[in-house]
N, C-alpha and C positions, 0 to 999 in steps of 0.2 A: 139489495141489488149487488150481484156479483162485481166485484172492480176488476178492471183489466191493467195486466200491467207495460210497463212502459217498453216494455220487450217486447211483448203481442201486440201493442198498437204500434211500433215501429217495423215488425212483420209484416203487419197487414198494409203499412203504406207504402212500402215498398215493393210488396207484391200486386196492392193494387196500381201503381203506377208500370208495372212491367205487365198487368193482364192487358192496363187502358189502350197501352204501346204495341202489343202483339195484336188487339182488337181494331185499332186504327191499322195496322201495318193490309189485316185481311182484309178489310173493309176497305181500303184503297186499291189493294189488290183486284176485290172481285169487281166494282165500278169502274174503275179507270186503267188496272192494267192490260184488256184488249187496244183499247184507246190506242195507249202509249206502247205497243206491242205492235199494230197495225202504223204507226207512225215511223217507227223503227224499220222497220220492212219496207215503205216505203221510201226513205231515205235510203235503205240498203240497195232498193232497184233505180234509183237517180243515181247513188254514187258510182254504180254499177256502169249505170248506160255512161253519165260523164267521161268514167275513167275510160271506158272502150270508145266514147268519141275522142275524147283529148288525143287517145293513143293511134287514129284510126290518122293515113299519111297516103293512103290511095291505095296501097299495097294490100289486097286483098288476102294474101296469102298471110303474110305476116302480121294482118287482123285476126286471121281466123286461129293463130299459134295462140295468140294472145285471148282470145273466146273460150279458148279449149283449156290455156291454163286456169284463168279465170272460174270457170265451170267447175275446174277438180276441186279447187278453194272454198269455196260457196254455193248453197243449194239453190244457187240462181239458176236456171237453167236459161241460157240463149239462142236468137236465132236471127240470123242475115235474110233477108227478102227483099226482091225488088219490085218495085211498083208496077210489073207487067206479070208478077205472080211467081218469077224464079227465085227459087229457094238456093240461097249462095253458101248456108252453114246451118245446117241444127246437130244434133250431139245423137239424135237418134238413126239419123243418115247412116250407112255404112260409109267407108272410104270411096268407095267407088262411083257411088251416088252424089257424094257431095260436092256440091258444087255444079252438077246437071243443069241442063236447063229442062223443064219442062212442056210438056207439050201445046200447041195453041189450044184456044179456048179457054175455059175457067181454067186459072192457073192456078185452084187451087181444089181439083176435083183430083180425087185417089186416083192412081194409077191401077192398071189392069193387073201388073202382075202383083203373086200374092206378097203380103209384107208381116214379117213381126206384130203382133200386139201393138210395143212398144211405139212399131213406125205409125202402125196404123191412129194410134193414140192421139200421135205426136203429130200428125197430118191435121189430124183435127182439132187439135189447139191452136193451129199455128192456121185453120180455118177461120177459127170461132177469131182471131184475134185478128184477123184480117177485116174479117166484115163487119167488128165493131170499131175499128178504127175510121176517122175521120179524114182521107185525105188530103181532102181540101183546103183544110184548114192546116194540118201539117206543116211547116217552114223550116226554114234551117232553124239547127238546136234547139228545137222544139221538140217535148213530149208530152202525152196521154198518161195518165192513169183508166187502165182498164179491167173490172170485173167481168169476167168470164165464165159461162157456167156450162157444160158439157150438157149429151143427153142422157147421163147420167147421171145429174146432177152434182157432180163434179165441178167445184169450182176454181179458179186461180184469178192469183191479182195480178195484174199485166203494165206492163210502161211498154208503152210503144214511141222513136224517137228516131226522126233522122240523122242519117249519118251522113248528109254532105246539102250543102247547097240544093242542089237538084232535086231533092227528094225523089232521085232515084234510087237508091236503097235504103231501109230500114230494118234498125235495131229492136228485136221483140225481148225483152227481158221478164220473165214471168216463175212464178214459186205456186204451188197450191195448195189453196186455204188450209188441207186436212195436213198439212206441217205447220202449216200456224196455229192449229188449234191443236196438233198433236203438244206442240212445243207452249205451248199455252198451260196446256194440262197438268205436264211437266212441271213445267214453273210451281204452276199451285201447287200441285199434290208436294212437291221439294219445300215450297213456302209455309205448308201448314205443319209438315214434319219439321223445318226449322225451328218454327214459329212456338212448336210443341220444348222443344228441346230447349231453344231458347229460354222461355217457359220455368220449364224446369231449374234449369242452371239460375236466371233470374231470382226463384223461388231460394235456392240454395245459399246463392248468397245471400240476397236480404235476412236469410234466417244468422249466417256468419255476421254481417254487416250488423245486425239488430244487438245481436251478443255483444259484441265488439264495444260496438257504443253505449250500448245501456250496461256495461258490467259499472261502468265507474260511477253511473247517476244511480243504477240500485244501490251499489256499497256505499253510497252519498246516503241513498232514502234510509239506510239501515243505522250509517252513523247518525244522524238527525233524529229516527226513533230514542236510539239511547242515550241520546241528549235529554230527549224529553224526559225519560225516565231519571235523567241525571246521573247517567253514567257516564263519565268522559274518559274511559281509561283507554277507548278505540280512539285510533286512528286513521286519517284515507293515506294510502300509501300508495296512490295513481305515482307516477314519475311523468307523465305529460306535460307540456309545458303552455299548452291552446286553453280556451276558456273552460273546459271542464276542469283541468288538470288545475287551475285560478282558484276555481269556484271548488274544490277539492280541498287547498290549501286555503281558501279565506272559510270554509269547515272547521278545518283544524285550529287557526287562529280564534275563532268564535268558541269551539269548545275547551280552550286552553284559558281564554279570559272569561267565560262563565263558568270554569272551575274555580277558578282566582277569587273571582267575585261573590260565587256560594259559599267557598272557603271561609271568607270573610261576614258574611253576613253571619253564616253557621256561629264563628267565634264569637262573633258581635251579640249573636243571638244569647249564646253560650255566657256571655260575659253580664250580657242583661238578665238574664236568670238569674246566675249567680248574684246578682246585686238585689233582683227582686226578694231572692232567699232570703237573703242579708239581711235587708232590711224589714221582711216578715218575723226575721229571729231576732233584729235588736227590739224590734215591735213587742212583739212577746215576751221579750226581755224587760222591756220597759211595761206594761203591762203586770207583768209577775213580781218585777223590781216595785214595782209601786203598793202591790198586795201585799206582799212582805214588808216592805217598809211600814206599810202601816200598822201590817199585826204586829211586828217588832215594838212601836214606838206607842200604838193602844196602852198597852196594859200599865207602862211606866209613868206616861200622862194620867190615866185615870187615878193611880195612886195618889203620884201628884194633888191630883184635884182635891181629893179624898182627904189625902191628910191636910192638906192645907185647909179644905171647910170644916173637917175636923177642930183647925186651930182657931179657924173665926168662930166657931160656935162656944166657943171654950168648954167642946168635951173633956180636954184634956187638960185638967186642975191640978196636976200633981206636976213638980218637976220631973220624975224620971219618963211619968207619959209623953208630955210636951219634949221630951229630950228626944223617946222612940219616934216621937211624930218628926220632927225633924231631922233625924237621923236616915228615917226612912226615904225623906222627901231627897234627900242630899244626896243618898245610894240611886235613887233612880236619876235622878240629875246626870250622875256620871257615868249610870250606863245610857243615859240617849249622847251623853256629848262622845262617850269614847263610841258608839255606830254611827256617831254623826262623822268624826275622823276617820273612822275606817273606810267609811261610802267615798269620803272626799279622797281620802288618798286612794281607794278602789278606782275611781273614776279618772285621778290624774296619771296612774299606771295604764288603764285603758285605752286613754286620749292619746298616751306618749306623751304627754308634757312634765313628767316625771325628768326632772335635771337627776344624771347620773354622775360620781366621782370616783373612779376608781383609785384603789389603792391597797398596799401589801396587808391584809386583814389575816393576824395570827387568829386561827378557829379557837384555840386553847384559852386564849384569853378573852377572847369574846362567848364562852360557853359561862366562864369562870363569873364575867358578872350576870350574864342572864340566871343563872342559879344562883350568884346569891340577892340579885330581887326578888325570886320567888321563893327564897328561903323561909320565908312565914308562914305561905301558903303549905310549904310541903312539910315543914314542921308540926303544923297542927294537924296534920293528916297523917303525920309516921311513914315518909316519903323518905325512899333514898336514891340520891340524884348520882351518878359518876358520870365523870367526861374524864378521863383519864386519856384515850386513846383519841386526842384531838388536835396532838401538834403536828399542826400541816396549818401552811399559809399559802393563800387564793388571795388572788388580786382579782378585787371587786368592790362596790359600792358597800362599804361598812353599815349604813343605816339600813339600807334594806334586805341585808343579808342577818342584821339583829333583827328585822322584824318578823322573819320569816321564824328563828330560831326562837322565838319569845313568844308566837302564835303554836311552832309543836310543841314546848314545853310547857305552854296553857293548856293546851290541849289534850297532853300529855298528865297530865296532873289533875285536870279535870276529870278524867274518864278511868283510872288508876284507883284501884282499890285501895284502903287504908291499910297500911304497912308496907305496899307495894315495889317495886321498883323499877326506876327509868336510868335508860342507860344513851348517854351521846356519842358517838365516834363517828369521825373523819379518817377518809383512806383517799389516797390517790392510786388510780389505775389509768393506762394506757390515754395518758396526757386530760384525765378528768379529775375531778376533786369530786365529793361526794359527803356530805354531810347528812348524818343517820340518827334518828331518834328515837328510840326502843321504849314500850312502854309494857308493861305487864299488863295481862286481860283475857279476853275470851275470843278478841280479834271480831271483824267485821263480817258478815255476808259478802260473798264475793261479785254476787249480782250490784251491793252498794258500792263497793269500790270504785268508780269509777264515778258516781254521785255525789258523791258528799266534797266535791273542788265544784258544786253548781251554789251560786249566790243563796244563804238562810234554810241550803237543807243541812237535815238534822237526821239522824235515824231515829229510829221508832223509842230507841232506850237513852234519850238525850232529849227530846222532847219537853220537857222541864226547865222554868227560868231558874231552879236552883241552880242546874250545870252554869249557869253564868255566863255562857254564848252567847257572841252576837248573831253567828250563822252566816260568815262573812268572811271570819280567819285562813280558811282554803282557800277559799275564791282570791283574799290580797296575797295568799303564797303564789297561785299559779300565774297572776296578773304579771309579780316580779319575777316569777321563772323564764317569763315572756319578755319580760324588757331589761335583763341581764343574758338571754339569750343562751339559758337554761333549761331546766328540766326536773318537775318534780314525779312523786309516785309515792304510790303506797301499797304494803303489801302485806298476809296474814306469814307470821312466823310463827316457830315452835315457843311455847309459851306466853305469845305475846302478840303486835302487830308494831311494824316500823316504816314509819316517816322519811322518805329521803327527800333532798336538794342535792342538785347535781349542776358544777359549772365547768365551763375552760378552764384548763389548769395554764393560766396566764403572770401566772407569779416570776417575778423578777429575780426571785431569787432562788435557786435551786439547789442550793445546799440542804433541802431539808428531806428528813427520812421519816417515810411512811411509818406510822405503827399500827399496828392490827389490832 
């Protein structure tokens, strides 16, 4: 179904209240306006006769000045008579006639000689209105309403009314019909062209008048669309200040606070996501942490078991067996206790319940004993360790800045061919310290890079419990890059691949020079 809009149904109601008005106006017209037309006219022929009696003082002559003015004024036409049939004033009289008396007998039969039309007419009106009138009955200021019809069919409306006491003379006041109905016709044919024009103009404005008002409730219906659609960047920008121009402004107000309001949910929404994330990845986390943990802690239990039923069954009767058997049992003992340490201190860097202490930590000397604790290790491998270019001091937490540097140098030595070489250095640049761990190799796939900082992964060529890995050492570097407010990385160089740590350069003391 077609809608109609609020601009055409205000059109149409205000042209149909300007059709209903113009259709009442004719329809009154053509019922009631002879009514009130013949009423008018007869009031015109009383005020007539009144004013010429009021005015009437004996003075016949200066009645008749006053007839004659009267006459030029209004298409009344008059006439003086008296009650023995002489004609004292009509208008079609010549001068010379008027006022005659005429002859005995019917005093109201034509005269011999020939007369005008006009006279002839006018004789006979002033016949017809004689012998309809009622003498008798007659009295002072008293008048007749009389219809008059010629034999021609000819009609006029007549007041017939004494002019004195005596009802020896009377006033004829009479007009006819075909000027009433001329002036009738008039009217109308004036009233329907009005009525049309009217009409029109009526038409014209309602269609201005519909615009007018309905511009501000369509740009309302248009702003409310785009609300729905959730756009609020419009406006109404009526300046009115009446109930549309309100209702305009309490729009604007409604789209300004369901902006507000979506804004907020949108973020709210945005904020729950992001936590539902969250918690799907510690999920998974927890999940994968649990997988791992257990393949990690598998193999070293089973030994465990292994040897130890080993030792109850007394397979092993020899001291040097029973020595391997124990020995064995003792090596895996201390690789679940040193993942069991590193998951706990993993977990209290994650949590943030890591208590931190800063302080002046010379790199040089802290390079100097992590190399010579793993001096055994790189000795039976034909390892050679240099930190030469390490004097620089960062103010930071001393234990977890050694843990980190004890995890690349395991790391470091783990994965370093025999004869190899690892190289340490710290530089400061542009207010950073940066600590560097160089190791000789074939370097990483570059796709891995960014994997092997994820909790027990390994690459495809470390996969092996000989490497001696927990698969946890990157993960506890990145944990403390994060709660010293740091930065680690790793990257493939020319003969090798290097480890960095990178913090604020917060040191208190700034007498110290870079070495390269």
């Amino acid at each position: 179904m077609k809608r109609r809009s609020i601009r055409f149904k205000f059109f149409v109601a205000i042209s149909a209240v300007s059709l209903v008005f113009v259709g009442v106006l004719l329809v009154l017209n053509l019922f009631f306006y002879e009514d009130y037309y013949m009423f008018m006219r007869r009031n015109e022929l009383r005020d007539a006769y009144q004013s010429i009696r009021s005015s009437y003082t004996g003075d016949m002559k200066q009645m008749l000045t006053a007839l004659d003015s009267y006459e030029s004024q209004t298409a009344i036409r008059m006439a003086v008579v008296c009650a023995d049939g002489t004609v004292l004033y009509t208008s079609f009289l010549s001068p010379n006639t008027s006022g005659q008396e005429q002859s005995a007998g019917d005093p109201f039969d034509l005269p011999d000689f020939d007369l005008f039309d006009q006279q002839r007419r006018g004789y006979t009106i002033l016949q017809s209105i004689a012998q309809t009138v009622d003498w008798n009955t007659l009295g002072d200021r008293e008048y007749q309403f009389l219809n008059v019809t010629l034999w021609d069919n000819d009609q006029y409306l007549c007041l017939a009314g004494a002019l004195d006491g005596a009802v020896d003379k009377c006033l004829f006041a009479y007009m006819p019909y075909a000027y009433i109905e001329q002036n009738s016709s008039l009217n109308l044919a004036f009233l329907i062209i009005a009525a049309g024009g009217a009409l029109l103009i009526c038409l014209a404005f309602a269609y201005l008048v519909s615009r007018q008002f309905t511009r501000p409730l369509i740009a309302m219906a248009g702003l409310a669309d785009r609300m729905s659609e959730l756009d609020f960047s419009s406006k109404y920008q009526g300046g009115s200040t009446d109930e549309v121009g309100q209702l305009g402004q309490s729009l604007n107000r409604l789209s300004a606070y369901l902006e507000q309001t979506i804004g907020e949910l949108k973020q709210s929404n945005e904020q729950l996501a992001q936590q539902i994330r969250e918690k799907e990845r510690i999920d998974n986390m927890r999940q994968e942490f649990i997988v791992n943990v257990s393949h990690e802690l598998k193999t070293p239990i089973a030994l465990i078991q292994g040897y130890a039923e080993g030792l109850t069954a007394g397979v092993a009767d020899d001291p040097e067996d029973r020595k391997y058997y124990c020995n064995t049992i003792a090596d895996e003992a201390e690789h679940m206790n040193k993942l069991v340490m590193q998951l706990l201190s993993l977990s209290r860097l994650e949590l943030g319940a890591e208590q931190t202490y800063d302080e002046d930590v010379d790199l040089h000397a802290l390079c100097a004993e992590a190399v010579h604790k793993t001096a055994v290790l790189c000795e039976s491998r034909g390892l050679t360790v240099k930190y030469d270019n390490t004097c620089v001091t960062v103010r930071t937490d001393s234990d977890l800045l050694a843990q980190v540097l004890m995890n690349y140098l395991s790391n470091a030595i783990r994965y370093t061919a025999e004869g190899g070489r690892i190289e340490i250095s710290a530089t400061r640049t542009a207010g950073r310290v940066r600590l560097t761990v160089f190791n000789e190799g074939d370097g990483l796939p570059e796709e891995e890079l960014p994997k092997i900082w994820e909790k027990f992964y390994r690459t495809d060529r470390a996969r092996t419990r000989e490497a001696g890995g927990t698969g946890i050492g990157l993960s506890l570097v990145r944990a403390i890059a994060d709660t010293l407010h740091g930065s680690c990385g790793v990257q493939n160089v020319d003969g090798g691949i290097a480890f960095w740590f990178e913090l604020a350069d917060n040191v208190s003391n700034s007498d110290d020079t870079d070495t390269e």
